[in-house]
LUMMARTOR-269939 format. One line per field, with one value per residue: x negated, y, z negated of N, C-alpha, C, CB in turn; residue number from 1; residue in three letters. Coordinates in steps of 0.001 Angstrom, whole numbers, plus 524288, in hexadecimal, padded with zeros to 5 digits. Glycine has a CB too. Layout:
# residues N
n_u	(X | ...)
n_v	(Y | ...)
n_w	(Z | ...)
ca_u	(X | ...)
ca_v	(Y | ...)
ca_w	(Z | ...)
c_u	(X | ...)
c_v	(Y | ...)
c_w	(Z | ...)
cb_u	(X | ...)
cb_v	(Y | ...)
cb_w	(Z | ...)
num	(NUM | ...)
residuo	(ALA | ...)
END
This chain:
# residues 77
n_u	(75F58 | 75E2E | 7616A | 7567C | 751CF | 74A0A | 74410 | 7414B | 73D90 | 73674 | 72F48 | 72B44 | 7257C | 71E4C | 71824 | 7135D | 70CC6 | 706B9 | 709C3 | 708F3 | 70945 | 71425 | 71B17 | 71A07 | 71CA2 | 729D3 | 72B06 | 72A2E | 732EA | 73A7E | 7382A | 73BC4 | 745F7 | 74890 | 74653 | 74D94 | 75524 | 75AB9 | 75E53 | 755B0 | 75646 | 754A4 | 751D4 | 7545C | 7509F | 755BB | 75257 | 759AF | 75D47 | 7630E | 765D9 | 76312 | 7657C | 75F57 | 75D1B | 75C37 | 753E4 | 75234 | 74DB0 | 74114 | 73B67 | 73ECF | 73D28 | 730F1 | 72DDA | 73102 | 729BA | 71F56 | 721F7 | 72270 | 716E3 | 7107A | 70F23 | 70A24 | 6FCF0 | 6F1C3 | 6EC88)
n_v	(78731 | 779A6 | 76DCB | 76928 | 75C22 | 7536E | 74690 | 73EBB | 734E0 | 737C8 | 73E62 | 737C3 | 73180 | 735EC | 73B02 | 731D3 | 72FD6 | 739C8 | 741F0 | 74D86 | 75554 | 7532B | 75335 | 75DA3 | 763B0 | 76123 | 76309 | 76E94 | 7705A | 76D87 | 77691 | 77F11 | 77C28 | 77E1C | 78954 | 78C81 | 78CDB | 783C7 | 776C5 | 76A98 | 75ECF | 75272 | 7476E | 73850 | 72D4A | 72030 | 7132B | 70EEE | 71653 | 71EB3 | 72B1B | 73352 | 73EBC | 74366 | 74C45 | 75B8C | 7657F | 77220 | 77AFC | 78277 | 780EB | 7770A | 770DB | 7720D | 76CD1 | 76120 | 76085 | 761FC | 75886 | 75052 | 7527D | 74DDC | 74445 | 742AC | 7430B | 74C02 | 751C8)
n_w	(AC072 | ABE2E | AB64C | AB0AF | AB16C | AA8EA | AA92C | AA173 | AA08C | AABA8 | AA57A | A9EBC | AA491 | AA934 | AA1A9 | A9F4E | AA75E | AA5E8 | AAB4B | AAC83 | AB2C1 | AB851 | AB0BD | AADC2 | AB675 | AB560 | AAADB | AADD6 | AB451 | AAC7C | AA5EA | AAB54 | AAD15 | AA376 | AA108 | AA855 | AA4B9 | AA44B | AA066 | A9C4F | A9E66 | A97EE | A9E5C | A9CA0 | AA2BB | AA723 | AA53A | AACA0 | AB265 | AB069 | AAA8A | AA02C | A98AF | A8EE9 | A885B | A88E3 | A8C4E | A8A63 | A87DB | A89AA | A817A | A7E61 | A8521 | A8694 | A7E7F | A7F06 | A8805 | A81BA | A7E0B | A859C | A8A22 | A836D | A852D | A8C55 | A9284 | A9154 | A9C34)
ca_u	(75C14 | 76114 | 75F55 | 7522B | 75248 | 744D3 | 7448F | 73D76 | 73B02 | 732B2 | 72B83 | 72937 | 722D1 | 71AD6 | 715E0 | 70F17 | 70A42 | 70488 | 709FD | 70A7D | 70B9B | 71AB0 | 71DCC | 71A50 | 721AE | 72DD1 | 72C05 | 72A4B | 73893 | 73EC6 | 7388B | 73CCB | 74AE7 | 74B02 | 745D0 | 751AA | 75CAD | 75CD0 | 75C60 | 75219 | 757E0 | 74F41 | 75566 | 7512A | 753D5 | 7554A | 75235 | 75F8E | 75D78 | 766C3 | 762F6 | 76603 | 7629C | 760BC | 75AFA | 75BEA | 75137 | 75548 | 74ABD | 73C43 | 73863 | 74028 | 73960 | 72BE2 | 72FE2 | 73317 | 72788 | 71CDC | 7220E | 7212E | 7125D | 70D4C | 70E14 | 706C6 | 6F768 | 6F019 | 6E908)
ca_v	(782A3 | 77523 | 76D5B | 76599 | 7576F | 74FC5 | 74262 | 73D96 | 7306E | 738D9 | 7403A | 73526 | 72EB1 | 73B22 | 73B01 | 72BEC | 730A6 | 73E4A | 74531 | 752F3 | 758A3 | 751C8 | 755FF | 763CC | 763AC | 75E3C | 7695B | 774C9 | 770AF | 76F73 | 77A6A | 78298 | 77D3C | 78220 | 78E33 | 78DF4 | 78C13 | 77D88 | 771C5 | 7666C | 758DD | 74DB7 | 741EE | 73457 | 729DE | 71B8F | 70EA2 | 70CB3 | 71915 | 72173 | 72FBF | 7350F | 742A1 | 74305 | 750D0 | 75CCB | 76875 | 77745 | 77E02 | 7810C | 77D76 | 76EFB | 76D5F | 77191 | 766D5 | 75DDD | 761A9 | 75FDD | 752A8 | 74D44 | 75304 | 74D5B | 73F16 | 744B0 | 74212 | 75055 | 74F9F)
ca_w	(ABF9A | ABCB7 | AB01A | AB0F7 | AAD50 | AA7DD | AAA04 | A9D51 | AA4C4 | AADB8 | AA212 | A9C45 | AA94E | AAA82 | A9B94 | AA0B2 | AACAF | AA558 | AB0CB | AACE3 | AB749 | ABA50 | AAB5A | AAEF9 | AB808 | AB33C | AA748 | AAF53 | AB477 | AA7E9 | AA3BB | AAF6B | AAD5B | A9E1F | AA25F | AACBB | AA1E6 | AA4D0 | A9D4B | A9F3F | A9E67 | A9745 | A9E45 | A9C25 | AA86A | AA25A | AA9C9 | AAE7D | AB5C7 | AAC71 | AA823 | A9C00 | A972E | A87E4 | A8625 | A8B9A | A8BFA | A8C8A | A865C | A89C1 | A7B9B | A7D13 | A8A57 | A841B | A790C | A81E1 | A8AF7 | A7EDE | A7CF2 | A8A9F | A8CBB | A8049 | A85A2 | A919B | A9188 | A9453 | AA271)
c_u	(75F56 | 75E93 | 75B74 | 7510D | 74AEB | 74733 | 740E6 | 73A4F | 73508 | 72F71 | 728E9 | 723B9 | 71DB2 | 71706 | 71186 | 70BB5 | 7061F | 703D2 | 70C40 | 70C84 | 7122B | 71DF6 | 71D14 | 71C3C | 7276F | 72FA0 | 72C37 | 72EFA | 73C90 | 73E1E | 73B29 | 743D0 | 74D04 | 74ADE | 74BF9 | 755B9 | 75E85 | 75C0E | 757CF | 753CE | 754C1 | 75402 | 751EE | 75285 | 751C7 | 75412 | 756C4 | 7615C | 760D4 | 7642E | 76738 | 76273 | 76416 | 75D19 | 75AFB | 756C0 | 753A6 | 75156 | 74565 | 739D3 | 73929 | 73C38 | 73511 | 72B1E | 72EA5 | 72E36 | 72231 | 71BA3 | 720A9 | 71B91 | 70FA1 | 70BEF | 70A52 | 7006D | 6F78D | 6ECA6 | 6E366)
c_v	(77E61 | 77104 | 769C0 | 760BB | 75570 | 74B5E | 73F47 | 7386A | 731E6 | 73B2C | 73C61 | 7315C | 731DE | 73B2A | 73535 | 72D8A | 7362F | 74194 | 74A67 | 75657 | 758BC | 75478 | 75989 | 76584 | 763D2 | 762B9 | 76DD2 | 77423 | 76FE8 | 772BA | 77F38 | 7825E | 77E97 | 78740 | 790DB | 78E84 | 787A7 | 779EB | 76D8C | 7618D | 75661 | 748F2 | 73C7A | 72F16 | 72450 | 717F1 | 70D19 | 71132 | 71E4E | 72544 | 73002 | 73967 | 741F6 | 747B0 | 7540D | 763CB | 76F31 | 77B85 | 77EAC | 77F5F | 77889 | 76E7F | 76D2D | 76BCB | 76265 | 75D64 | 75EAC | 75AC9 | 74E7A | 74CAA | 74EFC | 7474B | 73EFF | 745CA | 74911 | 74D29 | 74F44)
c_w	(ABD08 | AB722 | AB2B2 | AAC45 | AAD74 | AA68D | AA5EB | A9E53 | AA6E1 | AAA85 | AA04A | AA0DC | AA8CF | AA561 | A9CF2 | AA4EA | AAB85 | AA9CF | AAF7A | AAFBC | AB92C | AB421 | AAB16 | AB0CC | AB72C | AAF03 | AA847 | AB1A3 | AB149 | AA5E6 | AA72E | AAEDF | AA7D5 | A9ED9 | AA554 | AA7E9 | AA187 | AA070 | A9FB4 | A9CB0 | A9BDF | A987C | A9DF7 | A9FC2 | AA551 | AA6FA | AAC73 | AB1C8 | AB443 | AAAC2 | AA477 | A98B9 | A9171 | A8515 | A8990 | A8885 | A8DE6 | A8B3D | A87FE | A84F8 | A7A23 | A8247 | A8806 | A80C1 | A7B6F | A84A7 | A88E7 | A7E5F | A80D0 | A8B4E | A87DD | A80DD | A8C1F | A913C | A95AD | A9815 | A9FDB)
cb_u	(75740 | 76138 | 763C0 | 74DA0 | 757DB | 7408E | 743E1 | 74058 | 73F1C | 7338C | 72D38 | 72E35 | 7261C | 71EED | 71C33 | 7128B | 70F98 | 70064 | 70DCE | 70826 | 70885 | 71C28 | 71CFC | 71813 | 72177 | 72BD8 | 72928 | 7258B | 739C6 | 73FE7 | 733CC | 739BB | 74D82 | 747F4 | 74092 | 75334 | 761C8 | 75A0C | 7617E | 74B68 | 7583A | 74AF4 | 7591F | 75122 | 7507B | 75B7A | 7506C | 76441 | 75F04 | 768B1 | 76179 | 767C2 | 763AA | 75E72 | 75661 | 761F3 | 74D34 | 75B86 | 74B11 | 739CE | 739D1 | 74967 | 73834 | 72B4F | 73771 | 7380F | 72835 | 71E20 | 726ED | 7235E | 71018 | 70F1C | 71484 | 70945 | 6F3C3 | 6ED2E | 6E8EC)
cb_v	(78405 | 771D8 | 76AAA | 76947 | 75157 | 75175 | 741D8 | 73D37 | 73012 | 73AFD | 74309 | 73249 | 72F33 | 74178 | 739BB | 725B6 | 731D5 | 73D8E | 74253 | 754BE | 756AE | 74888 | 754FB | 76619 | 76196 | 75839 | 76AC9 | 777A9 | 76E85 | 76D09 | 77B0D | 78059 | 778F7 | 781CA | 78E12 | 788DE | 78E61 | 77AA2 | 76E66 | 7674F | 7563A | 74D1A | 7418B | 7334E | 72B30 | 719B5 | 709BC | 70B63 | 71616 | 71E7F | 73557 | 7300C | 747FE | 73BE3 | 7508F | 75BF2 | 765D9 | 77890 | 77D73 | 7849F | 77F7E | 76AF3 | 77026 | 776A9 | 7658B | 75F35 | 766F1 | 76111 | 75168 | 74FEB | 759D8 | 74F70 | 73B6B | 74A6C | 73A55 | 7551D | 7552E)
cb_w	(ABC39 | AC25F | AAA52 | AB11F | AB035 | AA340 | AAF38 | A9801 | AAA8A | AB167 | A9E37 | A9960 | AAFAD | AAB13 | A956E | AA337 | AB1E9 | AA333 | AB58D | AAC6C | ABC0B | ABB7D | AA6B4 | AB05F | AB944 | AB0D8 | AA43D | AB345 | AB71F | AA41E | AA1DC | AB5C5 | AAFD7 | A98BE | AA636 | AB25E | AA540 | AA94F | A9C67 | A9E9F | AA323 | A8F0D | AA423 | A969D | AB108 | A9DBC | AA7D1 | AA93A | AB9C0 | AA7EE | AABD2 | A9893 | A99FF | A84A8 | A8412 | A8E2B | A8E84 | A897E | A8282 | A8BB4 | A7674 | A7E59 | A90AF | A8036 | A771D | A8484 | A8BDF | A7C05 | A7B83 | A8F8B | A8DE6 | A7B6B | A8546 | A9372 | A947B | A90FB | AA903)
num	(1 | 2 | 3 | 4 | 5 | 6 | 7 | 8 | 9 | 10 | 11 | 12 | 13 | 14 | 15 | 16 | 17 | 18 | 19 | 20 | 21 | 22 | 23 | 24 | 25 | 26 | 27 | 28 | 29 | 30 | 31 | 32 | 33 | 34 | 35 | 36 | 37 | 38 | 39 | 40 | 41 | 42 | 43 | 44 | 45 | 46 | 47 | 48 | 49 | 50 | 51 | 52 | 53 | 54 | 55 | 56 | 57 | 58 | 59 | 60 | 61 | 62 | 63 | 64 | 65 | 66 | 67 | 68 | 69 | 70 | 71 | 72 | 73 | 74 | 75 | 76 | 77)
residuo	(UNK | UNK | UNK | UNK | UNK | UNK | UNK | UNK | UNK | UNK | UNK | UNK | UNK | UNK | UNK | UNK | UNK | UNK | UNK | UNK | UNK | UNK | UNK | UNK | UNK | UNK | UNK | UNK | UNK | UNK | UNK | UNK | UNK | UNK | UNK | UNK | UNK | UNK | UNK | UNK | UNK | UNK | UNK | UNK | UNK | UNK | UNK | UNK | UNK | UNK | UNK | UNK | UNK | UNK | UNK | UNK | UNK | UNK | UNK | UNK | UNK | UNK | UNK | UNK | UNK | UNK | UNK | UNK | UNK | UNK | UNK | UNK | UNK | UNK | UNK | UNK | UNK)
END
């Protein structure tokens, strides 16, 4: 399995749109690539079209972390 990047751009899109469903997504493949042995990327893409990763995830207890923080700006259905 290959390292799995999140696009915090797109979380953040997803967090306005209260589209669970795409952020469930998105977590059941970083969780699938900690499970694997992999890392999960947090990259951040700038207006000038430029990525730049500035954290990286290895654990299921940082993803959870990480996971918490995303849903909590997420209206329940």
């Amino acid at each position: 399995m290959a390292e799995y990047t999140i696009y915090v751009n797109q979380i953040e899109e997803y967090q306005m749109l209260n589209d669970r469903q795409s952020l469930d997504a998105i977590f059941r493949r970083a969780q699938s690539a900690v499970v694997g042995g992999e890392v999960v990327a947090l990259v951040r893409k700038t207006s000038n079209g430029e990525s730049y990763r500035f954290e990286e995830i290895s654990t299921l207890e940082d993803l959870n972390e990480y996971k918490k923080n995303v849903y909590k700006y997420v209206k329940e259905d």
